[in-house]
N, C-alpha and C positions, 0 to 999 in steps of 0.2 A: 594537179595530178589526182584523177580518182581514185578510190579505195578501192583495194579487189576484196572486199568484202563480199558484194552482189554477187560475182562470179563466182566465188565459194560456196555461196550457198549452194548454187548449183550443184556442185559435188557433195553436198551433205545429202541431198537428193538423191543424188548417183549411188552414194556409201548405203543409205536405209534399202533401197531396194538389191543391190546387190548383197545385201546382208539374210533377204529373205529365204527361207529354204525352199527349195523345189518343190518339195512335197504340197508346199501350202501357203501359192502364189494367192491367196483369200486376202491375206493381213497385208500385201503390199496394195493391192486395189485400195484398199478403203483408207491405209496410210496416205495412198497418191492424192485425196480430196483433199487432205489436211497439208498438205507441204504443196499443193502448188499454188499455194499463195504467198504472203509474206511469211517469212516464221522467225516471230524477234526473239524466240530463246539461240536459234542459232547465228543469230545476229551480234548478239550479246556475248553468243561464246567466243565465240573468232575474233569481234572486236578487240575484248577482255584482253586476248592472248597477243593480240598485237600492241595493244597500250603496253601489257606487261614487257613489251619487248621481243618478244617470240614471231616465230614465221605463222601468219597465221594457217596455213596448211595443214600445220602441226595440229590444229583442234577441230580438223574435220571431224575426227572419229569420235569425239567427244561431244560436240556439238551435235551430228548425227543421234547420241543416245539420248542427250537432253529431248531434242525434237522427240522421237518416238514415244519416251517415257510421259511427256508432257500430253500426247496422243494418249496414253492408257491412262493419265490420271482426270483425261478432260472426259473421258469415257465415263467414268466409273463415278466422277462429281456428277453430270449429266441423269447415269442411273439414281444416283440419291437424291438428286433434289426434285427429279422427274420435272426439270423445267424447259428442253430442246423437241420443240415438237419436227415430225420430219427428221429424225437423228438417225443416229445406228442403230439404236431400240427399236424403233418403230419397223427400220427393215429388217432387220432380222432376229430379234428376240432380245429380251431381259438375261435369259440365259446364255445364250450364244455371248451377246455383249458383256457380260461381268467374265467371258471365258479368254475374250478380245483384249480386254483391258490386263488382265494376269499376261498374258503373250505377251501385248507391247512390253513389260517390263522387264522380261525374260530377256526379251531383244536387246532389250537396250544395255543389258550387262554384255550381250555376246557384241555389243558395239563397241563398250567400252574397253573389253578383252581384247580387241582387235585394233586399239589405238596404237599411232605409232608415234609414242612417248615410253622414256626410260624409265625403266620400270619399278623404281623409286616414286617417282611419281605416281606410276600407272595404281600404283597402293595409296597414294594420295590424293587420287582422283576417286578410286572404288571406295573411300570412307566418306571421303565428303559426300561425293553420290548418298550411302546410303543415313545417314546422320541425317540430309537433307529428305528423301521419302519418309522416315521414320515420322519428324517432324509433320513433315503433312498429312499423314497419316492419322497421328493424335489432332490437326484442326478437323481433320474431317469427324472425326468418333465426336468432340465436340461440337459441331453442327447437328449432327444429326441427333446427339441429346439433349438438344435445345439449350447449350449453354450460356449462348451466345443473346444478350440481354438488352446491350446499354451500349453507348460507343466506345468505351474504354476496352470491353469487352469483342468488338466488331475488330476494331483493330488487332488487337491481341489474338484474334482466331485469324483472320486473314495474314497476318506473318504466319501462321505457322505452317499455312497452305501454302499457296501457289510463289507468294512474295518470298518463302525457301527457295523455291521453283527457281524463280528470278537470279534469288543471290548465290543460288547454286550455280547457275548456268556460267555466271561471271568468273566467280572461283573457278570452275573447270576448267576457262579460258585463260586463266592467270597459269593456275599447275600444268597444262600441257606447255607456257611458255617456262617452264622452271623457275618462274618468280618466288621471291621471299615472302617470307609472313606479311611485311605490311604492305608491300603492293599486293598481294593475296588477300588482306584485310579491306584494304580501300577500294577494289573493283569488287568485293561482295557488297560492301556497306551502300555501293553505287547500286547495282543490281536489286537490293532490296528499295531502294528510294525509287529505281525505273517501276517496282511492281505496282509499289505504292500510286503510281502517278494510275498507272496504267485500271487499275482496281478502282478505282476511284472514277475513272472516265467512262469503264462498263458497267456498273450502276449508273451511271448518270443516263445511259446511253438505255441502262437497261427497264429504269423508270421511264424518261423520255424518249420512246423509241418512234424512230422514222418510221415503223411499220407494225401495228398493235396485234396480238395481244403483246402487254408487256409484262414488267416482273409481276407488276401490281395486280393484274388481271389472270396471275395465277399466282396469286395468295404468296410471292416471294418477299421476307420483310428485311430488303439492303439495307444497304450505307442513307438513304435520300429517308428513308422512313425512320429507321433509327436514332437520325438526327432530329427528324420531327415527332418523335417517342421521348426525345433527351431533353430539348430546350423548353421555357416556359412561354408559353403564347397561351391563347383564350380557347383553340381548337385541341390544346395535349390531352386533357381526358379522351376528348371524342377518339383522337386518332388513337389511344390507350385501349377503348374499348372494343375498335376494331380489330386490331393484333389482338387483343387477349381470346376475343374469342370466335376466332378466325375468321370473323369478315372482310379482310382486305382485297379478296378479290372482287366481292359484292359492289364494293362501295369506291372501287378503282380513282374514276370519277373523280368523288368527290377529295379523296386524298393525296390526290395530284393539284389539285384544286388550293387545297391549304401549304402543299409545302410549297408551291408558288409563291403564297403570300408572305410563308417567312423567308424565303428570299434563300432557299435551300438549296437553289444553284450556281451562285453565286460564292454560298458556304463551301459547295465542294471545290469548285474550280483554284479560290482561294488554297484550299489543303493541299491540292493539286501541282498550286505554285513554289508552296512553301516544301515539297518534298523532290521538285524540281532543282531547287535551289541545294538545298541536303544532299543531294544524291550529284551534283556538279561539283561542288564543296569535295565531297568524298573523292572524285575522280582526279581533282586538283593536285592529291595526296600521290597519284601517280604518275604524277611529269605531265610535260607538254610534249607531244608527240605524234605520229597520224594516225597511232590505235583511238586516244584520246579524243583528238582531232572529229575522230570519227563515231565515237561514241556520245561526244555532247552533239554531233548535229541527231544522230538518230534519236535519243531523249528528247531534241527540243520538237523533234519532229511528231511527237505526240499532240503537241500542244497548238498544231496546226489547223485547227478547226472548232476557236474554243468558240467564234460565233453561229456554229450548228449546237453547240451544248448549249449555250444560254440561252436559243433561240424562244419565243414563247410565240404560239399560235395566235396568227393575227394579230401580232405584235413587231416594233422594230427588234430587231437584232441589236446586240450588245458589243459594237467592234474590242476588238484586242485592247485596244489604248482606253477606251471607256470601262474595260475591266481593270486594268490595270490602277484606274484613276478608286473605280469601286473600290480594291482591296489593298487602296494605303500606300500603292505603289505604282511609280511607273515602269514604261516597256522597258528601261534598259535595269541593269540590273543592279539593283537598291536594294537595303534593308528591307525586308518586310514586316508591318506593324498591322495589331490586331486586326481581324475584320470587325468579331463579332465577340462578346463575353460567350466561351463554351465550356462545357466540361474538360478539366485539363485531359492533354493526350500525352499517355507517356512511353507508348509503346517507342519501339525503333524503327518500329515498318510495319507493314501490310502488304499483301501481294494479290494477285488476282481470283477473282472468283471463277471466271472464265474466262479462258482462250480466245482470243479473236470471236468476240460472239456472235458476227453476222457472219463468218466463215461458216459454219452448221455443217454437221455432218449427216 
């Protein structure tokens, strides 16, 4: 039996633009580039609500506001880090876009106000909602004062971004099915371990990109650098003195070059698996059922291309089951034991730094 998840999104589709007002048909155009592709926060919500038990129908309109909202925070991260070349910025202004980004959020309470969930909930839904922006709000003030240092630190600023995002979007999906605290509890815990996989796989994507420039070649210092800024190898000064004094775009090249050699994609993928595993763990908490059902294939469905990440130019490729063997573990699902000695991690999550980043607006 298929899930009618796919076909819902459709109508989270239907719900954002029917939601637009008349006056200023502007903000559904440029919403349409971002939703006609995948959108796994609305994936995640509808899911959520059907594990929990609920029709998922019921989180259209909730779903619909995560998406938009997710549209105005992918905006306004986009303006601060000035890293999406060809974006909204570029067509239409710095100002116009920080004015875009305020709208989508606007929208997306008049989405929430318009759910049709009892309204008990509906105040259970508008706190989490806003608990959750708050939250991201202070990672982002954090990035941008450079507080963000060491990997302990990398983790701890990405929960508070987009991986909210994540375990927000879950939550929403549990409260429109009138779920209790701990299946409320266990699909956000899930949600944050999807961010985590996900954050993790766009660095990876975003250092080794199919198509250059990448982070590295405009001076972005992720997850792949900060690891090789963390551990002890013969190249950490060198890579030290490029971050400190902003050479990293300069020297692209050559700091792709070394975290090859410590073997720093192999380190992510490993993290990857181990929050895969957490975040299935989490879901477990909420029955066996075809919300469930449906949520562990769409999680494992991330990890569907792990031999384009580890690929290395003019190199073999690393299949699934030779990773597996690398990180102490096989395909099916076992314990997992260390890779590597790293700085302990003790955060609970991390979430995305960007949105579907080859989607570009």
């Amino acid at each position: 039996m298929s899930s009618p998840i796919p076909s819902l999104v459709g109508d989270v589709r239907i719900r954002i633009f029917t939601a637009v007002p008349g006056y200023w048909p502007g903000i559904g155009t440029v919403a349409s580039q971002y939703v006609a592709g995948p959108i796994p926060e609305a994936m995640l919500c509808l899911g959520a609500c059907q594990a929990a038990g609920g029709d998922p129908k019921t989180a259209i309109g909730p779903a619909a506001a995560i998406t938009i909202a997710a549209l105005g925070l992918r905006i306004l991260d986009d303006l601060c880090d000035q890293d999406r070349r060809k974006g909204i910025t570029e067509k239409i202004g710095t100002f116009r876009a920080f004015n875009l980004a305020s709208t989508y959020q606007s929208l997306a309470f008049r989405l929430l106000i318009g759910s049709e969930i009892p309204q008990k909930s509906q105040h259970q839904l508008l706190e989490t909602f806003v608990d959750g922006y708050l939250s991201i709000a202070a990672g982002q003030d954090r990035d941008l004062s450079n507080q963000v240092k060491d990997l302990e630190g990398y983790w701890a600023n990405a929960e508070m971004k987009t991986g909210t995002a994540f375990a927000t979007a879950a939550e929403a999906g549990a409260i429109a099915a009138g779920a209790g605290t701990e299946i409320r509890s266990a699909l956000r815990r899930f949600g944050y371990h999807v961010g985590l996989a996900i954050q993790i796989f766009n660095d990876l994507d975003g250092t080794w990109p199919a198509e250059y420039p990448g982070d590295l070649e405009r001076g972005l210092v992720t997850l792949p650098l900060i690891y090789g800024l963390t551990c002890e190898h013969e190249n950490q000064a060198l890579l030290e003195r490029y971050a400190n004094e902003g050479l990293v775009s300069l020297h692209a090249a050559e700091i792709r070059q070394i975290l090859d050699g410590i073997e720093t994609r192999k380190f992510l993928v490993w993290s990857a698996l181990q929050h895969r595993q957490q975040g299935l763990e989490a879901l477990a908490d909420a029955g066996d059922n075809e919300g469930t059902r449906y949520l562990t294939d769409f999680f494992n469905g991330f990890f569907a291309d792990l031999d384009y990440l580890l690929e290395e130019n003019g190199q073999e490729a690393y299949s699934l089951s030779a990773v597996g063997q690398i990180l102490g573990r096989g395909t099916e699902e076992k314990p997992v034991t260390p890779y590597v000695e790293t700085p302990e991690y003790t955060s609970e999550s991390l979430g995305m730094r960007a949105l579907l980043r080859r989607a570009g607006l």
